[in-house]
Structure formats: structure tokens, C-alpha cells
N, C-alpha and C positions, 0 to 999 in steps of 0.2 A: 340461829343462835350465835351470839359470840364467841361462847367459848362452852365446852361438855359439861361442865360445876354448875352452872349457870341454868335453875328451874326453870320452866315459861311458866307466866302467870304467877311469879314471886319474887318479891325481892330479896336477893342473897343480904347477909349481912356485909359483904366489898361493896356491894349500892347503898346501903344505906349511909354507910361511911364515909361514901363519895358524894352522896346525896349531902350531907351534912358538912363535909370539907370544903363543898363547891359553897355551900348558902353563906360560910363565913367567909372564904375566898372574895367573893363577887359582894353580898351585901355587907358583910362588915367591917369591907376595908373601903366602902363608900367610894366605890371606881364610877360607879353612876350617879350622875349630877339629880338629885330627887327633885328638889326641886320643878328645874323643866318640866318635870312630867306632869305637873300640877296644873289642871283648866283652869277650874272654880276653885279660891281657895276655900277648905276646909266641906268640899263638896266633890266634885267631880276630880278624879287623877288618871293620867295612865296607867295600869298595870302589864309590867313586864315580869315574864314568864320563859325561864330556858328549859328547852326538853332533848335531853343528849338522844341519841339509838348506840345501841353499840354495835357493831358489824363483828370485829374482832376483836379480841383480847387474849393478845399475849404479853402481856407483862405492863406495866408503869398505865395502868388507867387514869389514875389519877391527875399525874401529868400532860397525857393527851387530851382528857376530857376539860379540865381546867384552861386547857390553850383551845380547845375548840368553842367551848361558851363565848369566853372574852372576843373571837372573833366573831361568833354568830351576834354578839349584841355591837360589836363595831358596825355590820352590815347592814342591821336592821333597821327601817326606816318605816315612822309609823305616819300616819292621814294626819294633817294639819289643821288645826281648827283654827276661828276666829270667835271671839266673844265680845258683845255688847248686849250690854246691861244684863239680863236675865236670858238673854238669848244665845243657844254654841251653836256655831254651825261649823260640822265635820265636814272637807272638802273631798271627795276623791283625787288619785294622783292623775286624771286628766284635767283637773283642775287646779290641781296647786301642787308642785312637786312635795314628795314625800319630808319627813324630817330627820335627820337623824337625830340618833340619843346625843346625848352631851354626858360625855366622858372621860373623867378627869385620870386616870391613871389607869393602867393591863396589869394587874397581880397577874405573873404567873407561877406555876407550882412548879418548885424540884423536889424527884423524890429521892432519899437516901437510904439503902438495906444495909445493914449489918450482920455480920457474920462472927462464928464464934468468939460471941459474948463480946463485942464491939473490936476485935482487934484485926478486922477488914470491914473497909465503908465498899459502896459500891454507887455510884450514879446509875438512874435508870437501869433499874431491874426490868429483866424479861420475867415471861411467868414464869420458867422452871427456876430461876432463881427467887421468886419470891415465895415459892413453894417448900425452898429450905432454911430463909431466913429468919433472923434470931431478931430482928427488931426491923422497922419500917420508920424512918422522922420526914415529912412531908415541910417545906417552906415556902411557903408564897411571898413572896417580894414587887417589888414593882422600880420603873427605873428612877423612882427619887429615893431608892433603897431601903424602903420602909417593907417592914414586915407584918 
């Protein structure tokens, strides 16, 4: 387990908020070129799918988890196809090196804890300090500064 809070076989409400923070992070700041991933148009596409584990948690999940996506979709490289006319053929990587994604910008997340009633911020909380904080503001950014 990650961390003692943490059911097996459910998801806490911190995953699902993470769950939900990552899918605008990653898809709605369009860091992945969609297009590419497109065979056939208006037919066949790639889908990509991130699935974190957590090992430990102690504090700023958010943050780690957010930096671990963006590099597992840098790294990932899918089977190459070729298409003509109505015909795909999917290659294996003995036969045609893999591909990577095409992507245009790494949103990463900081996260900020505040404490009594905003008049201490903190960068990256541990857990025992998010355990006593008085608010949480998460920012995902990327390096052409956009939010």
C-alpha cells in the first residue's frame, strides 16, 4: 500500500482528485500532438492511456504523480504502421523501430499548502503537513509559461 488512509480495492477521494487534476493537466493543456496518433482518418486512432501505482505517499502526490506521467508518455514508444488504400499494416519493433509520441510542451504541477488562513504558503508539502493544512492551490505550467 502506499500509504495506511489508503483502502485496497477503492478509490480514496486524493485519487480521484489526482485522477481528475492529471486528465486536465495532460489532456487539456494539449501537451500531446493528437493528431499523430491518428491511422485512418475519422477511423482508426491511437489510444493512449497513463496508469500511475503508488508505492509511497508521503506528502505532494500530486506533484510527483503529474512529473511521473509526462515522463512515462516521453518514453513511450508505440508499433509503426503503414497505410495504403484500405490496407494498415502494424509493423513490430523488429521490423521497424518503435515511434514516439509527438509532444509539444511537459505541464508540470506545483503544489502550494497554506496555513492559518493563508498567512503562511508552503511549496511541497509532506503528508504530515497536508494533514494540518488550511487550503491546497495546485499550478500546472509548462516552459512557454502558460497555465
Amino acid at each position: 500500500m502506499a500509504a495506511p488512509a489508503f483502502e485496497p480495492g477503492r478509490q480514496s477521494d486524493l485519487l480521484v482528485k489526482l485522477n481528475r487534476l492529471l486528465e486536465r493537466c495532460l489532456r487539456n493543456s494539449k501537451c500531446i500532438d493528437t493528431e499523430s496518433l491518428c491511422v485512418v482518418a475519422g477511423e482508426k486512432v491511437w489510444q493512449i492511456r497513463v496508469d500511475l501505482h503508488l508505492l509511497n505517499h508521503d506528502g505532494n502526490i500530486i506533484d510527483a504523480a503529474s512529473i511521473a506521467a509526462i515522463v512515462a508518455l516521453c518514453h513511450f514508444r508505440r508499433p509503426d504502421v503503414s497505410v495504403q488504400g484500405e490496407e494498415v499494416t502494424l509493423y513490430t519493433p523488429e521490423e521497424r523501430d518503435p515511434v514516439p509520441l509527438s509532444i509539444h510542451h511537459m505541464p508540470i504541477c506545483v503544489s502550494f499548502a497554506f496555513f492559518q488562513q493563508g498567512t503562511y504558503l508552503l511549496v511541497d508539502p509532506n503528508e504530515r503537513e497536508e494533514r494540518v493544512m488550511d487550503g491546497l492551490l495546485v499550478i500546472a505550467m509548462n516552459k512557454h509559461r502558460e497555465i
